[in-house]
Biopython code that builds the backbone (N, CA, C, O; Angstrom):
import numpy as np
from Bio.PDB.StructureBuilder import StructureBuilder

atoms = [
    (1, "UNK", "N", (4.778, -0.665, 17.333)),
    (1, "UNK", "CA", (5.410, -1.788, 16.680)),
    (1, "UNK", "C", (6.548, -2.301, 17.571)),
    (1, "UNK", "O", (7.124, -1.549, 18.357)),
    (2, "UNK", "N", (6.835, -3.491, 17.445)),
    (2, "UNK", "CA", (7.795, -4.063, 18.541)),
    (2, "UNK", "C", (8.817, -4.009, 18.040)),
    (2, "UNK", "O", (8.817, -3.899, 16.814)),
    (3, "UNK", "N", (10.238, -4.067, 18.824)),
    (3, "UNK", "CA", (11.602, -4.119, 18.015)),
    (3, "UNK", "C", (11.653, -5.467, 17.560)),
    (3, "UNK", "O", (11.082, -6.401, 18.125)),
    (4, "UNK", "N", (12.530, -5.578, 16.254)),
    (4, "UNK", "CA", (13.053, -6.620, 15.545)),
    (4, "UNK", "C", (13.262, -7.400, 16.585)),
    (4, "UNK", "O", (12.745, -8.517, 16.607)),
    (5, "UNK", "N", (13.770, -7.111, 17.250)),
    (5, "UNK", "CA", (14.878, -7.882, 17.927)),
    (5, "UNK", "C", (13.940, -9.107, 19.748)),
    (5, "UNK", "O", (14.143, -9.948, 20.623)),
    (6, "UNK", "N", (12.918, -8.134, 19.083)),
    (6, "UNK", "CA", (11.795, -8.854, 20.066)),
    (6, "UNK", "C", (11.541, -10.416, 20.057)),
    (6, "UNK", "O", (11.828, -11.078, 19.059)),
    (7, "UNK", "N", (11.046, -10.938, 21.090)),
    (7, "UNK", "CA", (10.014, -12.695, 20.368)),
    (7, "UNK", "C", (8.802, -12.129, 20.040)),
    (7, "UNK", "O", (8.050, -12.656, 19.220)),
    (8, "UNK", "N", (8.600, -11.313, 20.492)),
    (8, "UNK", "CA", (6.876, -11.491, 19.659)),
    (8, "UNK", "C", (6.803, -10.689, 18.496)),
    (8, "UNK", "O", (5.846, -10.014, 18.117)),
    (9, "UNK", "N", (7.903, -10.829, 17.972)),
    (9, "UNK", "CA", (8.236, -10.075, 16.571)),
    (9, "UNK", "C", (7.494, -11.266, 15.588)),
    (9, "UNK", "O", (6.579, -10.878, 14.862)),
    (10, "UNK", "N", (7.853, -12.610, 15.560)),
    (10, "UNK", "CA", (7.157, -13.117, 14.739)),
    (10, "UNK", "C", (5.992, -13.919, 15.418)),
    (10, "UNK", "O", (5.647, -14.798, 14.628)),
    (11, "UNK", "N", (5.386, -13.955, 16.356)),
    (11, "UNK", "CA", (4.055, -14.352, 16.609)),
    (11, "UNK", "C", (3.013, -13.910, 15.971)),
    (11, "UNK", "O", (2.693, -12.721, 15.958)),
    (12, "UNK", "N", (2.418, -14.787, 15.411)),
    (12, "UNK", "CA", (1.633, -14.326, 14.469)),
    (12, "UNK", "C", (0.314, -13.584, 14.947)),
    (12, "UNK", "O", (-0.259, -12.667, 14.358)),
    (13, "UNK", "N", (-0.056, -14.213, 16.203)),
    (13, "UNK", "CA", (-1.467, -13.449, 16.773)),
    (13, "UNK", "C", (-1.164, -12.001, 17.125)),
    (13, "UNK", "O", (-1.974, -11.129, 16.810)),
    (14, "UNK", "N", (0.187, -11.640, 17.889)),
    (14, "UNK", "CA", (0.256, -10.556, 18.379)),
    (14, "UNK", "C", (0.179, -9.831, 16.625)),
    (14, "UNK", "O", (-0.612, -8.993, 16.194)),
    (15, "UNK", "N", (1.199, -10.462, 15.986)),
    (15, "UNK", "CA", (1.393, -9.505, 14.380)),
    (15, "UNK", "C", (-0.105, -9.252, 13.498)),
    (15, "UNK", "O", (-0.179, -8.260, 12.772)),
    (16, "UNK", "N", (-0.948, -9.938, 13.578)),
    (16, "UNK", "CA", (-2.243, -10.071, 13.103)),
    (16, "UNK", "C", (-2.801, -9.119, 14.275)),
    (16, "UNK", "O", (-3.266, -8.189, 13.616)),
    (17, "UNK", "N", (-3.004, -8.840, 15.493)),
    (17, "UNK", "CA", (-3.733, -7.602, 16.168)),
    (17, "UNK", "C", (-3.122, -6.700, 15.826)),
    (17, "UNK", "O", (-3.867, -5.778, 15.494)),
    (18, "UNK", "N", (-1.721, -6.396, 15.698)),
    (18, "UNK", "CA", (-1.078, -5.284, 15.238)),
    (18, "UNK", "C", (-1.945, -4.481, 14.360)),
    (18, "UNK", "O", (-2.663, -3.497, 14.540)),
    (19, "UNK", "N", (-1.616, -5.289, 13.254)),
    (19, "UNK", "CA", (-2.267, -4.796, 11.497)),
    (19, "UNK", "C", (-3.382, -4.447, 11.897)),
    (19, "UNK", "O", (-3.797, -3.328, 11.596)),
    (20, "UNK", "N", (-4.251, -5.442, 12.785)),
    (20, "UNK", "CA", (-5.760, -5.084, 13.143)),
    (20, "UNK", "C", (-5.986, -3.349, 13.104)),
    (20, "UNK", "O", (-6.512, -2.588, 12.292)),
    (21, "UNK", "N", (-5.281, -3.161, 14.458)),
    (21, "UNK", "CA", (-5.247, -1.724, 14.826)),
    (21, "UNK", "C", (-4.447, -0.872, 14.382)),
    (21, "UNK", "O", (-4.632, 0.219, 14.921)),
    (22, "UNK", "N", (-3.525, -0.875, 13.539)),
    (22, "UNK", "CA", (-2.467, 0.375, 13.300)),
    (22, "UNK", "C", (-2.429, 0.326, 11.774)),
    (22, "UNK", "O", (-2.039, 1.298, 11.127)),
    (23, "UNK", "N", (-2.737, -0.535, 11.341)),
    (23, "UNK", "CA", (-2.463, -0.919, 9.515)),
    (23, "UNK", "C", (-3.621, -1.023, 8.576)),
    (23, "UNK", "O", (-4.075, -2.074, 8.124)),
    (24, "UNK", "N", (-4.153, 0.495, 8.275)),
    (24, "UNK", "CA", (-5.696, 0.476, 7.082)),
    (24, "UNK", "C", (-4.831, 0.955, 5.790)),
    (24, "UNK", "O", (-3.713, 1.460, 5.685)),
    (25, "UNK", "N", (-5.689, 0.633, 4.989)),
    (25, "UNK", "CA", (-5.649, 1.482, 3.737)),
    (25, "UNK", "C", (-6.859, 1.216, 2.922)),
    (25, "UNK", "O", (-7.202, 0.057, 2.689)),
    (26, "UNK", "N", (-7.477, 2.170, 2.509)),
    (26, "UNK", "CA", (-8.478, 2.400, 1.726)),
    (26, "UNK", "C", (-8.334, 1.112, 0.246)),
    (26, "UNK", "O", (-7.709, 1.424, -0.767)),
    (27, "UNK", "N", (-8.830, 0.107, 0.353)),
    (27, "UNK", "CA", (-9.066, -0.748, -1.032)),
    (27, "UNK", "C", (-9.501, 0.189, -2.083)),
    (27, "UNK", "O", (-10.281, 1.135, -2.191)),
    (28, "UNK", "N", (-8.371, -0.707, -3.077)),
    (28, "UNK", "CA", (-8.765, -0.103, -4.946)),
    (28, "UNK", "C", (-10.555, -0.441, -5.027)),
    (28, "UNK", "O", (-11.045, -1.478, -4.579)),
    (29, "UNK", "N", (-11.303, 0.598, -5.647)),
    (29, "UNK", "CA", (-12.334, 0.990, -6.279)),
    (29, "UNK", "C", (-12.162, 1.420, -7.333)),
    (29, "UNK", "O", (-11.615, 2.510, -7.502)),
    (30, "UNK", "N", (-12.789, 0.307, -8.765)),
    (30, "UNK", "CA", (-12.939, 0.340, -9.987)),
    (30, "UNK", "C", (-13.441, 1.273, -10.233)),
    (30, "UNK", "O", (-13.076, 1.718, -11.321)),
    (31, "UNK", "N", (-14.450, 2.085, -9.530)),
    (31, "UNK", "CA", (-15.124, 3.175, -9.990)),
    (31, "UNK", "C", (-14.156, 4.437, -10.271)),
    (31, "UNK", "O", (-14.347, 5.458, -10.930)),
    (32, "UNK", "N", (-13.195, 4.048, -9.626)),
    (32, "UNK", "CA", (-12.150, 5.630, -9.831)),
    (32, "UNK", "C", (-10.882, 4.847, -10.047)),
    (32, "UNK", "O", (-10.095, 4.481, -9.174)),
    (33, "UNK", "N", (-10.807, 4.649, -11.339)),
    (33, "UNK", "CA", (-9.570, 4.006, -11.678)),
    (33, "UNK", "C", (-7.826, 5.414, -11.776)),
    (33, "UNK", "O", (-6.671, 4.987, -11.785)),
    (34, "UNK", "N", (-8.140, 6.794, -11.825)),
    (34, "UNK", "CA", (-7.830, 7.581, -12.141)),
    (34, "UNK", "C", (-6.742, 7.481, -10.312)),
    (34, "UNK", "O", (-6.866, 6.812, -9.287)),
    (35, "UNK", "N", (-5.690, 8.643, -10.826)),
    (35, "UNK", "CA", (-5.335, 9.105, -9.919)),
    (35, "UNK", "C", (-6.058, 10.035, -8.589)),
    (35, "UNK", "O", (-6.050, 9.975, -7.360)),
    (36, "UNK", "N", (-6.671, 10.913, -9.656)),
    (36, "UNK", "CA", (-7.333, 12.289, -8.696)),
    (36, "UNK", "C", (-8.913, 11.720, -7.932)),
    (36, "UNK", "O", (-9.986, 11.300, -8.365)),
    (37, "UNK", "N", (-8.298, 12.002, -6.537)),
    (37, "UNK", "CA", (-8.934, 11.541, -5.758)),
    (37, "UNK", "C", (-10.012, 12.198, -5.431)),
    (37, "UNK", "O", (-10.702, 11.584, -4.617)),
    (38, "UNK", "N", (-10.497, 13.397, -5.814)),
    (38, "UNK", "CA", (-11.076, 14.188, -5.291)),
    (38, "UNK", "C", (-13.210, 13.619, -5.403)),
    (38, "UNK", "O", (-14.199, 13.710, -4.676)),
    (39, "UNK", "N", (-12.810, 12.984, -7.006)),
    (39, "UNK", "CA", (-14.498, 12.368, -6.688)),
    (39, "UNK", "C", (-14.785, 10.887, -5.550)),
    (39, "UNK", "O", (-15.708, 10.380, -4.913)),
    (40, "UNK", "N", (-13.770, 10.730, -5.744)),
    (40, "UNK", "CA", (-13.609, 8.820, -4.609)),
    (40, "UNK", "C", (-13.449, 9.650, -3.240)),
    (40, "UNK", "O", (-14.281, 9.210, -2.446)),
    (41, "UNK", "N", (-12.573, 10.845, -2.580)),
    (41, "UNK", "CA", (-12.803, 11.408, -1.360)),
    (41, "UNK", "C", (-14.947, 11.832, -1.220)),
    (41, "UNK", "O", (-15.804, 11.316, -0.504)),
    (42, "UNK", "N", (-15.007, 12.551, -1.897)),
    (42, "UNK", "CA", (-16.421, 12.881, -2.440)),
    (42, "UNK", "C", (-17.761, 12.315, -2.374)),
    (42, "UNK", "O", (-18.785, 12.892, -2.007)),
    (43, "UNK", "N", (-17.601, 10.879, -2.852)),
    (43, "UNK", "CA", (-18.208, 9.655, -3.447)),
    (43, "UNK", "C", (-18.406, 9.455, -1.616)),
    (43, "UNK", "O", (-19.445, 9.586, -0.970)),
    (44, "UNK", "N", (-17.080, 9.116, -1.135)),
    (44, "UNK", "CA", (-16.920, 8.178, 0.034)),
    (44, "UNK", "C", (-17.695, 9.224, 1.395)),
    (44, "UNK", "O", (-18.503, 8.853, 2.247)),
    (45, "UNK", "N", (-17.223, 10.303, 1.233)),
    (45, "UNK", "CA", (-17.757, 11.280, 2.497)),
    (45, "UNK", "C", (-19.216, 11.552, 1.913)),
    (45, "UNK", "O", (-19.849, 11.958, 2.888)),
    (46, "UNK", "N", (-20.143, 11.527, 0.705)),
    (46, "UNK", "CA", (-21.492, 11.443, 1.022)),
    (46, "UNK", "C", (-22.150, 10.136, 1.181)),
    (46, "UNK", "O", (-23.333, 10.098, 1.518)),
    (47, "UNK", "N", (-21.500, 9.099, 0.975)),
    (47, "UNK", "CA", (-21.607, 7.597, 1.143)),
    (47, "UNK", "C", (-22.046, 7.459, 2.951)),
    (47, "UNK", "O", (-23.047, 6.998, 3.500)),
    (48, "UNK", "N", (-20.731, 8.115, 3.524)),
    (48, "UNK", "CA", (-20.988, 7.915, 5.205)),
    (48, "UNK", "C", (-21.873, 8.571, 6.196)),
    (48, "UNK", "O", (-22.205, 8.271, 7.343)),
    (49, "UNK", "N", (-22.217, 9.779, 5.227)),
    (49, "UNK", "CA", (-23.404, 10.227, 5.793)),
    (49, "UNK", "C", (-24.842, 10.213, 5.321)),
    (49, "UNK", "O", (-25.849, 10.862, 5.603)),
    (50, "UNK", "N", (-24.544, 9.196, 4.472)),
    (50, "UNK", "CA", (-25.979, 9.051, 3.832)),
    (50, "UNK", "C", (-26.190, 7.561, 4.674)),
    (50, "UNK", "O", (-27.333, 7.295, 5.048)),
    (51, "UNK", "N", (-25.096, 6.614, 4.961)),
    (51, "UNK", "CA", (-25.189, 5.838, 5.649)),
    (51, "UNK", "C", (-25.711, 6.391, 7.079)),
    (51, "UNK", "O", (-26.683, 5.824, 7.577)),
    (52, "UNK", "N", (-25.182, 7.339, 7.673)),
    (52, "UNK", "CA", (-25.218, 7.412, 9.376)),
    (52, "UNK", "C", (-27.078, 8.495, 9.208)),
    (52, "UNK", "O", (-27.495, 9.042, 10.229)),
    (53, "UNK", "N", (-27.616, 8.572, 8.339)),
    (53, "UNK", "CA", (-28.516, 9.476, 7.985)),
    (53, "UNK", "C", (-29.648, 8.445, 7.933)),
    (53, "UNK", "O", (-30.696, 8.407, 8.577)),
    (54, "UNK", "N", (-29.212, 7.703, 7.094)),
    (54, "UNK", "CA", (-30.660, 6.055, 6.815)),
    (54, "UNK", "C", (-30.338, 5.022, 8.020)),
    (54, "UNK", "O", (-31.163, 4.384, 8.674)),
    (55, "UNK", "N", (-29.296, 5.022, 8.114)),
    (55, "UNK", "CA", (-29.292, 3.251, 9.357)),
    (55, "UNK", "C", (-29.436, 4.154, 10.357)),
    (55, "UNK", "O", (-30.228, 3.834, 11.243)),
    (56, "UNK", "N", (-28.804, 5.344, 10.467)),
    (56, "UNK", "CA", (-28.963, 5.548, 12.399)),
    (56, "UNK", "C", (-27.221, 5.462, 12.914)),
    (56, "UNK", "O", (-26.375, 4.730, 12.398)),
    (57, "UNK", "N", (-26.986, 6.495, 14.145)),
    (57, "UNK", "CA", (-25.358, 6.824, 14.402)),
    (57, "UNK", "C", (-24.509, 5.230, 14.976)),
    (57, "UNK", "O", (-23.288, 5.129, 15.090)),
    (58, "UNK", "N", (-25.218, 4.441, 15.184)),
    (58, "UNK", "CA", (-24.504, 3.461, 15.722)),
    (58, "UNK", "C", (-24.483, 2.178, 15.054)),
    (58, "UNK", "O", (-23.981, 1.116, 15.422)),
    (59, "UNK", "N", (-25.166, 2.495, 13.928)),
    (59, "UNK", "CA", (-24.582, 1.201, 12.541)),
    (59, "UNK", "C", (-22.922, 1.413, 12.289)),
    (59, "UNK", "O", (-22.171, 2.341, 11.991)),
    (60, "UNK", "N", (-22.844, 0.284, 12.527)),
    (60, "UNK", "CA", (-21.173, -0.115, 12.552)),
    (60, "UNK", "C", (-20.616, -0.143, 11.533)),
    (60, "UNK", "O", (-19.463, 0.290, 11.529)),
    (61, "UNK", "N", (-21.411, -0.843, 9.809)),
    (61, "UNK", "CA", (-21.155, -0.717, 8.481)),
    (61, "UNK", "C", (-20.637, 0.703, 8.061)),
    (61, "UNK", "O", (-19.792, 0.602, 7.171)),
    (62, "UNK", "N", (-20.911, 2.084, 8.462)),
    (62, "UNK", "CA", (-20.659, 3.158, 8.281)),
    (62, "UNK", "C", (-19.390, 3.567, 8.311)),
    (62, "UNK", "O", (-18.824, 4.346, 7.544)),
    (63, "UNK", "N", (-18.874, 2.860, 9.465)),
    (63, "UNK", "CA", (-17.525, 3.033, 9.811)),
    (63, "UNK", "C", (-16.083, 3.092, 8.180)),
    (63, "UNK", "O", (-15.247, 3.901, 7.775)),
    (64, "UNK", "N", (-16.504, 1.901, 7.837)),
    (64, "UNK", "CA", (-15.611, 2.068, 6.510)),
    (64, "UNK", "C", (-15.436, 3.088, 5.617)),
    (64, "UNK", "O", (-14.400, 3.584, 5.174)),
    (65, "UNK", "N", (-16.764, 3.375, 5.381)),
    (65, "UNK", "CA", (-16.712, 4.823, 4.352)),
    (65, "UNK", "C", (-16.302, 6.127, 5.072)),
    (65, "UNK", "O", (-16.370, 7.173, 4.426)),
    (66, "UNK", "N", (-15.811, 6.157, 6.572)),
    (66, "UNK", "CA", (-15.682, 7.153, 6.801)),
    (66, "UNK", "C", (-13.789, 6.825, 7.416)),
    (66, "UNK", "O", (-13.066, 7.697, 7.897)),
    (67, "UNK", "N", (-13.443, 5.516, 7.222)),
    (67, "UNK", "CA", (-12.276, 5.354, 7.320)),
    (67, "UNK", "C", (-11.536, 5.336, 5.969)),
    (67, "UNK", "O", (-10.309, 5.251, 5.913)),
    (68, "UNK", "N", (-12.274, 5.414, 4.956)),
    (68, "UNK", "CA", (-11.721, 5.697, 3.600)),
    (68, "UNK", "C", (-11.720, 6.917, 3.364)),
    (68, "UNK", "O", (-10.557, 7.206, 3.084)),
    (69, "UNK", "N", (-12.461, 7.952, 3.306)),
    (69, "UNK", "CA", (-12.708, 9.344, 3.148)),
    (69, "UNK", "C", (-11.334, 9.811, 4.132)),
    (69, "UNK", "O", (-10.387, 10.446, 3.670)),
    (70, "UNK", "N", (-11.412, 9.464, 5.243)),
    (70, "UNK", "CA", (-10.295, 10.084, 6.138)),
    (70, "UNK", "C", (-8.871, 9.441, 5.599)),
    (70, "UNK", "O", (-7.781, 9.994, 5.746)),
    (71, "UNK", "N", (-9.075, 8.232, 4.980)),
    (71, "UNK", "CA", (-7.533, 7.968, 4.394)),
    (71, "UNK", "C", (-6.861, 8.204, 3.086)),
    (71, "UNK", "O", (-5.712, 8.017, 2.685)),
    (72, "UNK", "N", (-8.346, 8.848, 2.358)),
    (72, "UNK", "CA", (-7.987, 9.578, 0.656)),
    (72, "UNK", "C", (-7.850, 11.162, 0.964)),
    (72, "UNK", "O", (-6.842, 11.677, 0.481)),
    (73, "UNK", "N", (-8.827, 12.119, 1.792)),
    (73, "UNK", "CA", (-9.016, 12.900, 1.757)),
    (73, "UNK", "C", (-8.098, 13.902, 2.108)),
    (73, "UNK", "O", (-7.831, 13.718, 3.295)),
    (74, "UNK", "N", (-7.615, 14.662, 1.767)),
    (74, "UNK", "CA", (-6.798, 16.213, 2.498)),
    (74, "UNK", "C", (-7.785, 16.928, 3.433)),
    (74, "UNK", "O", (-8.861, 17.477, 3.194)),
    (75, "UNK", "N", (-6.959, 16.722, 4.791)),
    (75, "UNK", "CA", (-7.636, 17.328, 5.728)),
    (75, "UNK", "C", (-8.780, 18.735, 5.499)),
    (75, "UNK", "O", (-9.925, 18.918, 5.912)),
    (76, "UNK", "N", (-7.603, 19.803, 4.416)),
    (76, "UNK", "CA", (-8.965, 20.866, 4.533)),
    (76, "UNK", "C", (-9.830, 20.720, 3.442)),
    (76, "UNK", "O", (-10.463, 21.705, 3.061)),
    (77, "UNK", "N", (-9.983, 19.371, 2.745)),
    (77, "UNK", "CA", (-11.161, 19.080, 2.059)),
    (77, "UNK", "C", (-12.436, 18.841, 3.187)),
    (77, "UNK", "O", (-13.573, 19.293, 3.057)),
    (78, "UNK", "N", (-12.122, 18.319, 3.901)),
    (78, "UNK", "CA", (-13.203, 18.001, 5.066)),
    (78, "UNK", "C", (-13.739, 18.728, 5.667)),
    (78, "UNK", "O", (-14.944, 18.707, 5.922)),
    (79, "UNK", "N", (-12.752, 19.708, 6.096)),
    (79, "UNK", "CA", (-12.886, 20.994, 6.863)),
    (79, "UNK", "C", (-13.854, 21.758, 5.967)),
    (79, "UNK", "O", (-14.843, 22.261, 6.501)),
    (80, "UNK", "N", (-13.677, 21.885, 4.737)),
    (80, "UNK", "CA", (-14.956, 23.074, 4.150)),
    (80, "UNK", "C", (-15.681, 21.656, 3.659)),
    (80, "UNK", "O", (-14.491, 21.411, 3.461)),
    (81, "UNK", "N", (-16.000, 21.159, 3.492)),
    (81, "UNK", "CA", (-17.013, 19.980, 3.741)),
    (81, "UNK", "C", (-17.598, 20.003, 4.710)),
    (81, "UNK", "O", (-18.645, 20.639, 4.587)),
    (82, "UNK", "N", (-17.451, 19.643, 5.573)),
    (82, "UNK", "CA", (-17.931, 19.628, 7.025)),
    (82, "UNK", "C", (-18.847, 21.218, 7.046)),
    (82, "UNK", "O", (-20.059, 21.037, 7.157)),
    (83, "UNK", "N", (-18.539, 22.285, 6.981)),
    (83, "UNK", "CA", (-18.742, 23.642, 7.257)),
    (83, "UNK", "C", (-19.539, 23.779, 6.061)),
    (83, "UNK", "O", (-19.793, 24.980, 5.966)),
    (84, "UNK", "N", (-20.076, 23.128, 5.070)),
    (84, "UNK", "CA", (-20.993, 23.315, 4.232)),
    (84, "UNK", "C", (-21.960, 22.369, 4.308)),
    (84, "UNK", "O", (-22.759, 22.367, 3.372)),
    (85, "UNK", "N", (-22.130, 21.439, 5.298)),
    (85, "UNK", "CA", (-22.679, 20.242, 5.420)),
    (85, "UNK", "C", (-23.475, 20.904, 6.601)),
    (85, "UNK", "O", (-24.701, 20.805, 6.651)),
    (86, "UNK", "N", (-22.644, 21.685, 7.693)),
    (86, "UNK", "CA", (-23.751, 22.238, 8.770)),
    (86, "UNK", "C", (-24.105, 23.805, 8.189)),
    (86, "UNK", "O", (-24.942, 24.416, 8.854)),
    (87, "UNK", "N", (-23.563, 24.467, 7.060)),
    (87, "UNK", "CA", (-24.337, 25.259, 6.686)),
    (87, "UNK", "C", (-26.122, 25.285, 5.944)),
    (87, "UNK", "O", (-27.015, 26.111, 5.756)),
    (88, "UNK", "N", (-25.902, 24.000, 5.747)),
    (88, "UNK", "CA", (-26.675, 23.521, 4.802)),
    (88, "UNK", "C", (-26.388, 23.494, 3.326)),
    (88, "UNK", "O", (-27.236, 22.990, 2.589)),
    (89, "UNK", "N", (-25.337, 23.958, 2.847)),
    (89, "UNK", "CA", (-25.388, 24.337, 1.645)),
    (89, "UNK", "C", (-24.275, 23.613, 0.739)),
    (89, "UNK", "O", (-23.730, 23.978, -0.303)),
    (90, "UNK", "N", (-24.145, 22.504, 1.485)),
    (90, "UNK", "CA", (-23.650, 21.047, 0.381)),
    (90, "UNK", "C", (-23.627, 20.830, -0.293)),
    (90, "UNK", "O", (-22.768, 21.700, -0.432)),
    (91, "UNK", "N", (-23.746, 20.193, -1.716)),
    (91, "UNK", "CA", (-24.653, 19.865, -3.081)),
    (91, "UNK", "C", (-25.002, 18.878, -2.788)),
    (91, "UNK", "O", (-25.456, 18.458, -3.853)),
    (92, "UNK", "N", (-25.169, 17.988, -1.948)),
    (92, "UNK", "CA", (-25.775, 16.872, -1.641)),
    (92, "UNK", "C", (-26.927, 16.789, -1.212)),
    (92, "UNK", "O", (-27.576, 17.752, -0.804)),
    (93, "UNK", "N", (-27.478, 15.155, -1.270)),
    (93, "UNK", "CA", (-28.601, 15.363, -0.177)),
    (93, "UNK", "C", (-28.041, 13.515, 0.318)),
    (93, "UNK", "O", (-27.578, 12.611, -0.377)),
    (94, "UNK", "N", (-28.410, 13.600, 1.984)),
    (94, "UNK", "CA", (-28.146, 12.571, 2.820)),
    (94, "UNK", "C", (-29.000, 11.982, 2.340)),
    (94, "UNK", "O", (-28.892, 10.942, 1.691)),
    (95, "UNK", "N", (-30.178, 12.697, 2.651)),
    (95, "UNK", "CA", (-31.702, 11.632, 2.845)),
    (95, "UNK", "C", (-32.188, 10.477, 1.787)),
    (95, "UNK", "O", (-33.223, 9.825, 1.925)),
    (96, "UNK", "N", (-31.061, 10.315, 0.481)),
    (96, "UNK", "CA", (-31.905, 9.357, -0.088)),
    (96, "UNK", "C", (-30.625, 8.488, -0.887)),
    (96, "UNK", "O", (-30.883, 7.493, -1.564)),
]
sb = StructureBuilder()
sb.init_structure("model")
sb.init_model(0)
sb.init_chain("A")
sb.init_seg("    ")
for serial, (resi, resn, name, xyz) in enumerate(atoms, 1):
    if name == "N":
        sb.init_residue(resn, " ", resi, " ")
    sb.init_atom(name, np.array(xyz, "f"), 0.0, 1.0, " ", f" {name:<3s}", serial, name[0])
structure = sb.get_structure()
């Protein structure tokens, strides 16, 4: 971020790439109106691999659900996620 005290503090193109790259946040989803995040982390991390599973690793649409999961989720939710996902023994299934 640039100092206040900068000119390209208020240029709007540089301030608009900024946000581009440094400024996400996961959009409200009606489906989980609740605080506890744990089914919307859930929801979103079998969402991205059911995406990268049907389109294929270099569909670009995927990207979101796995930039939401990483911005709801507690790191060691993922971590034993992840480690039950290559165990096989998930409750999920990608494939459909």
């Amino acid at each position: 971020m640039p100092h206040p005290d900068s000119k390209i503090w208020y240029n709007k193109d540089i301030s608009k790439t900024i946000n581009e790259k440094f400024v996400w946040a996961a959009p409200y989803d009606a489906r989980f109106p609740q605080q506890r995040r744990q089914r919307k982390c859930f929801a979103y991390f079998v969402d991205y691999y059911r995406c990268k599973e049907l389109m294929g690793e270099d569909y670009k649409p995927c990207k979101f659900f796995w930039n939401v999961y990483n911005d709801e989720c507690p790191k060691f939710w993922l971590d034993k996620w992840d480690e039950l996902r290559e165990d096989g023994r998930f409750p999920a299934k990608f494939d459909r």
